[in-house]
ChimeraX commands (.cxc) that place a marker at each C-alpha (Angstrom):
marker #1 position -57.20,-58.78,44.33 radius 0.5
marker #1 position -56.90,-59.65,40.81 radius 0.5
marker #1 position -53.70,-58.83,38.72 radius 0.5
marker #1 position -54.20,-57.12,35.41 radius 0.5
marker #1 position -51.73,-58.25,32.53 radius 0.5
marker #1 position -50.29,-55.55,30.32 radius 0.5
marker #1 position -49.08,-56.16,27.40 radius 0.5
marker #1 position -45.34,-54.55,26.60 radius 0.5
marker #1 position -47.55,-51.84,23.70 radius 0.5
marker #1 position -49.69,-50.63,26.65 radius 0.5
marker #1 position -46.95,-50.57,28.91 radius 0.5
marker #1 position -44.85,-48.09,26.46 radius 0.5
marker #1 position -47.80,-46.10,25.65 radius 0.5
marker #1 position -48.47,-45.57,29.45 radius 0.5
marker #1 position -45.06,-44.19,29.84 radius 0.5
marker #1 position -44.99,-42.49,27.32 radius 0.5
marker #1 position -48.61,-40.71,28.26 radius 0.5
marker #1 position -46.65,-39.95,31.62 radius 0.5
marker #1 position -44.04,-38.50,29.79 radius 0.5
marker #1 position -46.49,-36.16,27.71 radius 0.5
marker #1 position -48.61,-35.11,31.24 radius 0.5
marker #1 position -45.27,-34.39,32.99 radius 0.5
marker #1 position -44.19,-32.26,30.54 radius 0.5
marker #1 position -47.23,-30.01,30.02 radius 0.5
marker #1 position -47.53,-30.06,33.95 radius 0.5
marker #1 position -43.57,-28.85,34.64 radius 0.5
marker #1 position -43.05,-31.87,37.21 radius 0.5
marker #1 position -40.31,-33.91,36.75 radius 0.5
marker #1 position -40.21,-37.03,35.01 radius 0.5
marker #1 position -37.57,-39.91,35.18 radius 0.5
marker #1 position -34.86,-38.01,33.22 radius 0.5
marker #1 position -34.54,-35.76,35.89 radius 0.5
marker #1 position -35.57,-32.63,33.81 radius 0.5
marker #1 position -38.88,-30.57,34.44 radius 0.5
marker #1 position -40.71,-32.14,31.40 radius 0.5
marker #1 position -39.44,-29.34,28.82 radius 0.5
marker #1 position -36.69,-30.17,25.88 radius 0.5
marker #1 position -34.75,-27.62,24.77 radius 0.5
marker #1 position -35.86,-27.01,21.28 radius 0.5
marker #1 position -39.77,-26.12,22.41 radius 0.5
marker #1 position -38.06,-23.64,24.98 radius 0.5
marker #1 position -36.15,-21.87,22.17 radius 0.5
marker #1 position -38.73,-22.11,19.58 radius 0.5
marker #1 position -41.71,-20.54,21.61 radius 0.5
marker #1 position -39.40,-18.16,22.62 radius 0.5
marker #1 position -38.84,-16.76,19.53 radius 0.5
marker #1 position -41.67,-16.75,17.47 radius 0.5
marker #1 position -44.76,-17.12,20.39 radius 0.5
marker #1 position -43.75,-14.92,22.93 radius 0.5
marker #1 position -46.46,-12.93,24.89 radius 0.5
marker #1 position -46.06,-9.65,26.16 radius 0.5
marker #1 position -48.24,-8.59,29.45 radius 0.5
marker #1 position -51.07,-5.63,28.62 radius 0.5
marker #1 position -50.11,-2.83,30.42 radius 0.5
marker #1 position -53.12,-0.17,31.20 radius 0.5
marker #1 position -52.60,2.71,29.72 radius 0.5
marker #1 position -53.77,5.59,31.73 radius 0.5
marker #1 position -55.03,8.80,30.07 radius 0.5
marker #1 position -52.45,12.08,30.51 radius 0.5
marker #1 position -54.73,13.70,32.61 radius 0.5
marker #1 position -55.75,11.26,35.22 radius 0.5
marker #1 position -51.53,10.88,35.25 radius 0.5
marker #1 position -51.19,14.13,36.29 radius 0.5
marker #1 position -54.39,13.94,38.74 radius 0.5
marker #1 position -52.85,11.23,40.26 radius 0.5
marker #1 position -49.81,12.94,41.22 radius 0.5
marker #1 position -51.70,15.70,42.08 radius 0.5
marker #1 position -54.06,13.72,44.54 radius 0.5
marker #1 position -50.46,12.02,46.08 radius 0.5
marker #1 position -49.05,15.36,46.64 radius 0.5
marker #1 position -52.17,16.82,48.28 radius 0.5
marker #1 position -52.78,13.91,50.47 radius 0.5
marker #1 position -48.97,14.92,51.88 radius 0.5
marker #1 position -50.37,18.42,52.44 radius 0.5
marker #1 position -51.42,19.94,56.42 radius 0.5
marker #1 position -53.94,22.50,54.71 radius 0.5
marker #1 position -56.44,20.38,52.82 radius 0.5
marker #1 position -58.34,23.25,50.70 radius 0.5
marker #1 position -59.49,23.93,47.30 radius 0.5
marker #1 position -56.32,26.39,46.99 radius 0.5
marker #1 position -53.89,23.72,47.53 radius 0.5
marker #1 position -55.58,21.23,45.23 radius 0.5
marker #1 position -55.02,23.76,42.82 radius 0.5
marker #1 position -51.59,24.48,43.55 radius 0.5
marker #1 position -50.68,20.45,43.44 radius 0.5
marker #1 position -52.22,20.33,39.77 radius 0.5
marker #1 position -50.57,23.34,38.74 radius 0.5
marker #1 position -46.95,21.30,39.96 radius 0.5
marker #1 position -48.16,18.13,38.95 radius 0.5
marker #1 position -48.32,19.73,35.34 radius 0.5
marker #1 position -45.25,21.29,35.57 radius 0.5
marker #1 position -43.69,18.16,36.57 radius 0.5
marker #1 position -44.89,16.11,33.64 radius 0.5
marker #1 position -44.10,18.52,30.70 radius 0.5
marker #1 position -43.82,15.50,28.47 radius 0.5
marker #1 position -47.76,15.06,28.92 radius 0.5
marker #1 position -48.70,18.74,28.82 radius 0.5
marker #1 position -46.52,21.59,27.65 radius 0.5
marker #1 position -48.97,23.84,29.45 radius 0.5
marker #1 position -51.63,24.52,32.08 radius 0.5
marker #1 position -54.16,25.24,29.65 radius 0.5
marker #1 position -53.72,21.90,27.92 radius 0.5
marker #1 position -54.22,20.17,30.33 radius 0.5
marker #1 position -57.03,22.24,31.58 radius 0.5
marker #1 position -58.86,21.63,28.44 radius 0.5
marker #1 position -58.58,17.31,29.34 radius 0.5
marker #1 position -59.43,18.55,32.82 radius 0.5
marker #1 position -62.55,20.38,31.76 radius 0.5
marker #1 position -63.61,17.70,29.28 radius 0.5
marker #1 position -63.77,15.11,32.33 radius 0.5
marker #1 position -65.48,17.86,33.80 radius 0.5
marker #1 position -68.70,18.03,31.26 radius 0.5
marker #1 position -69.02,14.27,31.09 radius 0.5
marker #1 position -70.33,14.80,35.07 radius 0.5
marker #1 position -72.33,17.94,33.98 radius 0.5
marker #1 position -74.00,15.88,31.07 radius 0.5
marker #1 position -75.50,13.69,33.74 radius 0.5
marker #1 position -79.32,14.48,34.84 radius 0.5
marker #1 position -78.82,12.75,38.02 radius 0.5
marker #1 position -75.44,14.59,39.08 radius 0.5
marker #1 position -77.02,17.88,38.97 radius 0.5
marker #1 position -80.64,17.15,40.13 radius 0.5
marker #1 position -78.19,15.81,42.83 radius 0.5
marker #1 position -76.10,18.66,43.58 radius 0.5
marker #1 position -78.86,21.43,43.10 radius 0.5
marker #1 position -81.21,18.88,46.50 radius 0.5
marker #1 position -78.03,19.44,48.13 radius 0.5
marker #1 position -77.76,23.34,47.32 radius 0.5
marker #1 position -74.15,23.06,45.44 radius 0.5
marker #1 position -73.13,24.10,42.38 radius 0.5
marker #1 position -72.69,21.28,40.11 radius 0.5
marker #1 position -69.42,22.46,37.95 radius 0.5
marker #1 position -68.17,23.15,41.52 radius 0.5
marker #1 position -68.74,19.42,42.90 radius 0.5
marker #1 position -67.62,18.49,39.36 radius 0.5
marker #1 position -64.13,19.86,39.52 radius 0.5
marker #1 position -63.63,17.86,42.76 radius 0.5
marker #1 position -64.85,14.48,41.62 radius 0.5
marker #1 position -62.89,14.79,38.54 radius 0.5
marker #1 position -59.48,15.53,40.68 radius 0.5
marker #1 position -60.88,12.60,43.22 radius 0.5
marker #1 position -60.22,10.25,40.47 radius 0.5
marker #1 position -61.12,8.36,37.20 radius 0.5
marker #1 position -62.78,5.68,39.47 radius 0.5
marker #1 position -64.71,8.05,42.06 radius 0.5
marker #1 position -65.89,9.70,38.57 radius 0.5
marker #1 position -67.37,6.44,37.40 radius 0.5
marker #1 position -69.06,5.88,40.52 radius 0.5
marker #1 position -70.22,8.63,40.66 radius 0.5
marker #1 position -72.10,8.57,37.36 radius 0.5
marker #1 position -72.76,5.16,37.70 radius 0.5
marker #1 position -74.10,5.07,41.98 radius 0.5
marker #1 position -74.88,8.50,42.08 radius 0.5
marker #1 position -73.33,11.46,44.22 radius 0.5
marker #1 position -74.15,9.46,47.50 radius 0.5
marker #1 position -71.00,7.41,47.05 radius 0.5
marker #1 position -69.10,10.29,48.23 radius 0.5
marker #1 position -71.25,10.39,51.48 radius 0.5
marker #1 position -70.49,13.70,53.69 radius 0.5
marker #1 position -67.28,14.89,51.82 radius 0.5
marker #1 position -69.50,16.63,49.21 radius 0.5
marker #1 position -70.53,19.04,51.65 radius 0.5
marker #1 position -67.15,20.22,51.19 radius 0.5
marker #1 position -66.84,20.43,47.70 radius 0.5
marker #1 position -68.23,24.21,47.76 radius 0.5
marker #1 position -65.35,26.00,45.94 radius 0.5
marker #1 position -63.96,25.77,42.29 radius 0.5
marker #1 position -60.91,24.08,41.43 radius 0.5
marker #1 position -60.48,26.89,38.36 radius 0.5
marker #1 position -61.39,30.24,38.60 radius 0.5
marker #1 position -61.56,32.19,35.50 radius 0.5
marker #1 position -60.29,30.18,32.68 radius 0.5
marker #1 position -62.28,32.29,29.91 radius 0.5
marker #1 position -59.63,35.15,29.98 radius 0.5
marker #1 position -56.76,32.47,29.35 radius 0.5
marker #1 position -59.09,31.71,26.48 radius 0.5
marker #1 position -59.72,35.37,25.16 radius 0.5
marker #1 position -55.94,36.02,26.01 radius 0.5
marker #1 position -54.65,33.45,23.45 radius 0.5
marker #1 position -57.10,34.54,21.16 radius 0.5
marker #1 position -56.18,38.03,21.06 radius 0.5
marker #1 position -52.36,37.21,20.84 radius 0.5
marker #1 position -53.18,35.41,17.52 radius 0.5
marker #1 position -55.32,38.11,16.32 radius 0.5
marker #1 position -52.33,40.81,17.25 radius 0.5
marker #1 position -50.06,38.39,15.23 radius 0.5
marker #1 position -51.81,38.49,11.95 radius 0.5
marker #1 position -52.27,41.85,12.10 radius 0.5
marker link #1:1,2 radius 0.2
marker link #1:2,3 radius 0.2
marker link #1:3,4 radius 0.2
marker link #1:4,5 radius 0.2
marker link #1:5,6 radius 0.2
marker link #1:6,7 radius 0.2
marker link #1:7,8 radius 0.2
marker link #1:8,9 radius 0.2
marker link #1:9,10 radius 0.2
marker link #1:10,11 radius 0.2
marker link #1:11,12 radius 0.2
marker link #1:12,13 radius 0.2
marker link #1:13,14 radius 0.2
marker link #1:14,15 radius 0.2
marker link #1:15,16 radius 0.2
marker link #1:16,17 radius 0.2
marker link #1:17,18 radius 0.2
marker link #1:18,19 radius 0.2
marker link #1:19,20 radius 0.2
marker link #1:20,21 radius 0.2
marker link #1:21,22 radius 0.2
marker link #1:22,23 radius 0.2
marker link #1:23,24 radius 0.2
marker link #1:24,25 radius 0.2
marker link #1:25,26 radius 0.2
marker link #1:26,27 radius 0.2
marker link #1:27,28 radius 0.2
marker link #1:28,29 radius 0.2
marker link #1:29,30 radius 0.2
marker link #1:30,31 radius 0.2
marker link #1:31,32 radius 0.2
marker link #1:32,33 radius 0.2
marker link #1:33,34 radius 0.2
marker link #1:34,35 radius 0.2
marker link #1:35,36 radius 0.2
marker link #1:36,37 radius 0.2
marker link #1:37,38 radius 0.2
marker link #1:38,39 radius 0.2
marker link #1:39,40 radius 0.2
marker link #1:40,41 radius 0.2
marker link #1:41,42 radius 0.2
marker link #1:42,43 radius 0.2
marker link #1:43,44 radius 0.2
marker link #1:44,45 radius 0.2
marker link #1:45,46 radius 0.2
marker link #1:46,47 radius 0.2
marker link #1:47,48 radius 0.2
marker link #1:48,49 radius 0.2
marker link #1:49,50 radius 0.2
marker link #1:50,51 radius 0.2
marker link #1:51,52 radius 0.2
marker link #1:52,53 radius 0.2
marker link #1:53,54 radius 0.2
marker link #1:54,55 radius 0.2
marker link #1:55,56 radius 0.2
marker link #1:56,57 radius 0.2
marker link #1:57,58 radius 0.2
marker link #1:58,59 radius 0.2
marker link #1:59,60 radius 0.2
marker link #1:60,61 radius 0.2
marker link #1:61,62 radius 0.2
marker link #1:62,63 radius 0.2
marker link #1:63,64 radius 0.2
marker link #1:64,65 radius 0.2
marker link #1:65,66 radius 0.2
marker link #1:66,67 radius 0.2
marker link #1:67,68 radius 0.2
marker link #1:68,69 radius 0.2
marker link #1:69,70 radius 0.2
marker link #1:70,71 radius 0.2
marker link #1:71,72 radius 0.2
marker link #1:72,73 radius 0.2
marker link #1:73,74 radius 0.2
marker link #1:74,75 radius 0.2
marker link #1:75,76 radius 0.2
marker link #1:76,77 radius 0.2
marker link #1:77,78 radius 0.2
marker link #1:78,79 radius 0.2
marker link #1:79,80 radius 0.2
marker link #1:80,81 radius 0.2
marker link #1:81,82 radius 0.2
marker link #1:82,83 radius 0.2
marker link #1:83,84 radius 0.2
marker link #1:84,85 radius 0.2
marker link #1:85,86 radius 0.2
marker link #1:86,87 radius 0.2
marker link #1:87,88 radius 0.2
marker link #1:88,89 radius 0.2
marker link #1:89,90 radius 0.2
marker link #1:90,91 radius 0.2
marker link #1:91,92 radius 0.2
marker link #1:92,93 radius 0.2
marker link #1:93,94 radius 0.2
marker link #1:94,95 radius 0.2
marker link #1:95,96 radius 0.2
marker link #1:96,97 radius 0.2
marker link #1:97,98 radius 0.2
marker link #1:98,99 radius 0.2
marker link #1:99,100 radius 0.2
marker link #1:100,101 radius 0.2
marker link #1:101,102 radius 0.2
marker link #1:102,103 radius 0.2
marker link #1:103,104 radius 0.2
marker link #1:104,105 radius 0.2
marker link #1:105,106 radius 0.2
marker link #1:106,107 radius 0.2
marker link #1:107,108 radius 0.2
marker link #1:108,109 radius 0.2
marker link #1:109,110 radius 0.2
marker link #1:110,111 radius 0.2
marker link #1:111,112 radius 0.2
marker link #1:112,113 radius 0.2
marker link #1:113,114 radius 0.2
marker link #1:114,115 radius 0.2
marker link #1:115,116 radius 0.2
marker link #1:116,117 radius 0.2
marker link #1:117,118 radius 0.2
marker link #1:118,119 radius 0.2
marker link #1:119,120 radius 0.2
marker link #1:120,121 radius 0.2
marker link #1:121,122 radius 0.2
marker link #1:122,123 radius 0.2
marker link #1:123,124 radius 0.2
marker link #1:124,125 radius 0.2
marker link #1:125,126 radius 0.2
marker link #1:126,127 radius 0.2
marker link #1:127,128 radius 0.2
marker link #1:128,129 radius 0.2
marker link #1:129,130 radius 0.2
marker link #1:130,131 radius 0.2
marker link #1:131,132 radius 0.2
marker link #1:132,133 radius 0.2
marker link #1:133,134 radius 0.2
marker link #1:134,135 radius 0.2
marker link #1:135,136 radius 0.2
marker link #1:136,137 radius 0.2
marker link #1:137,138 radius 0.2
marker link #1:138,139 radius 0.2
marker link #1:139,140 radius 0.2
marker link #1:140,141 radius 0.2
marker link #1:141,142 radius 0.2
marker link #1:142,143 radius 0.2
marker link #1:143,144 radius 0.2
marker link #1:144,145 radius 0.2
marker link #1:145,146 radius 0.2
marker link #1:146,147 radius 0.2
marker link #1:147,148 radius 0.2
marker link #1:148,149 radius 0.2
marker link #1:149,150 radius 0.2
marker link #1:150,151 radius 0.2
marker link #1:151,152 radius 0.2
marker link #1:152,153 radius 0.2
marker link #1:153,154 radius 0.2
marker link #1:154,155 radius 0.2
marker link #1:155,156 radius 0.2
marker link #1:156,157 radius 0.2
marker link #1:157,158 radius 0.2
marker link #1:158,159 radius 0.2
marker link #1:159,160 radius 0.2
marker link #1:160,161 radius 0.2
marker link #1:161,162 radius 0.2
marker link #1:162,163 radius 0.2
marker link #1:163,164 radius 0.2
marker link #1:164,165 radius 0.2
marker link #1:165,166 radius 0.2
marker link #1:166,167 radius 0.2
marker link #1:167,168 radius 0.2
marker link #1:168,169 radius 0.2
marker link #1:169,170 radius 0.2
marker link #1:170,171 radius 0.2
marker link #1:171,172 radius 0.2
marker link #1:172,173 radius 0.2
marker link #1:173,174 radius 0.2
marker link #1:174,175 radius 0.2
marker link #1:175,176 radius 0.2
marker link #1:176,177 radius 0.2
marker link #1:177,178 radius 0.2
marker link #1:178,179 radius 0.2
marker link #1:179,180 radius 0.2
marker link #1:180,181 radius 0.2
marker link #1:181,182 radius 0.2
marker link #1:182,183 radius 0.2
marker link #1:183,184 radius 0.2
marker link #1:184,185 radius 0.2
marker link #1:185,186 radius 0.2
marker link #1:186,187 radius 0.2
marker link #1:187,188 radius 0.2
view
């Protein structure tokens, strides 16, 4: 085996090339600290410091979410009781919608982004359903389900469409039409 001879230069810059790898690695190095000095600590502290992205969820999938946690809770699994857990899930975020029909407005905007899609309905008129129907349900199934389901196709939901038969909201013209003619009674 043949010895190398290093001079006292390379020597110092090998150390000190340790020094610089153990401090961007966090080991320790022969000080006995983790590699870091206290001024970098303070400085990137102060004027480099990251915050994490948080996702920001829209208001209504919020209060769909709570909805959906609330109805999974439920015995009676119908199209009643989904309504019923919106309707409480909206009452028990008034910071994100004041009222029903607010929110109903988010709801039913979700809603037409299925309709709009060619496939969904050619899908849901082969399986003999109506499409706002099957709609409503996707939309309260989630934002994910929804994307899926525009994306894959109504298949993704397998069997469980079968059951989606019954609308989520009844009559919301008249809430419409109501509003409407309180405005027109108050100008009058």
């Amino acid at each position: 085996m043949k010895k190398l001879i290093i001079t006292a230069e390379e020597l110092d810059m090998i150390q000190a090339l340790r020094n610089t790898k153990a401090q961007q690695q966090g080991t320790a190095n022969a000080n006995g600290n983790n590699g870091s000095n206290n001024n970098t600590t303070t400085s990137n502290l102060q004027g480099d410091e990251r915050q994490k992205r948080r996702y920001q969820m829209q208001p209504v999938y919020r209060v769909i979410k709570k909805a959906r946690m609330w109805f999974m809770r439920q015995m009676k699994k119908d199209t009643a009781t989904k309504k019923q857990c919106l309707e409480a899930a909206v009452a028990a975020l008034p910071e994100l919608y004041p009222d029903t029909l607010r929110f109903e407005l988010d709801f039913r905007k979700e809603r037409e982004r299925l309709i709009d899609s060619k496939r969904f309905n050619d899908a849901c008129l082969a399986l003999k359903l109506d499409p706002v129907n099957v709609a409503d349900h996707v939309v309260f199934e989630g934002k994910g389900i929804l994307e899926k389901v525009l994306k894959e196709g109504l298949q993704v939901l397998g069997e469980q469409v079968r059951m989606f038969n019954a609308p989520i909201w009844e009559d919301t013209e008249s809430l419409y039409e109501t509003e409407a003619q309180q405005k027109e009674v108050a100008n009058d």
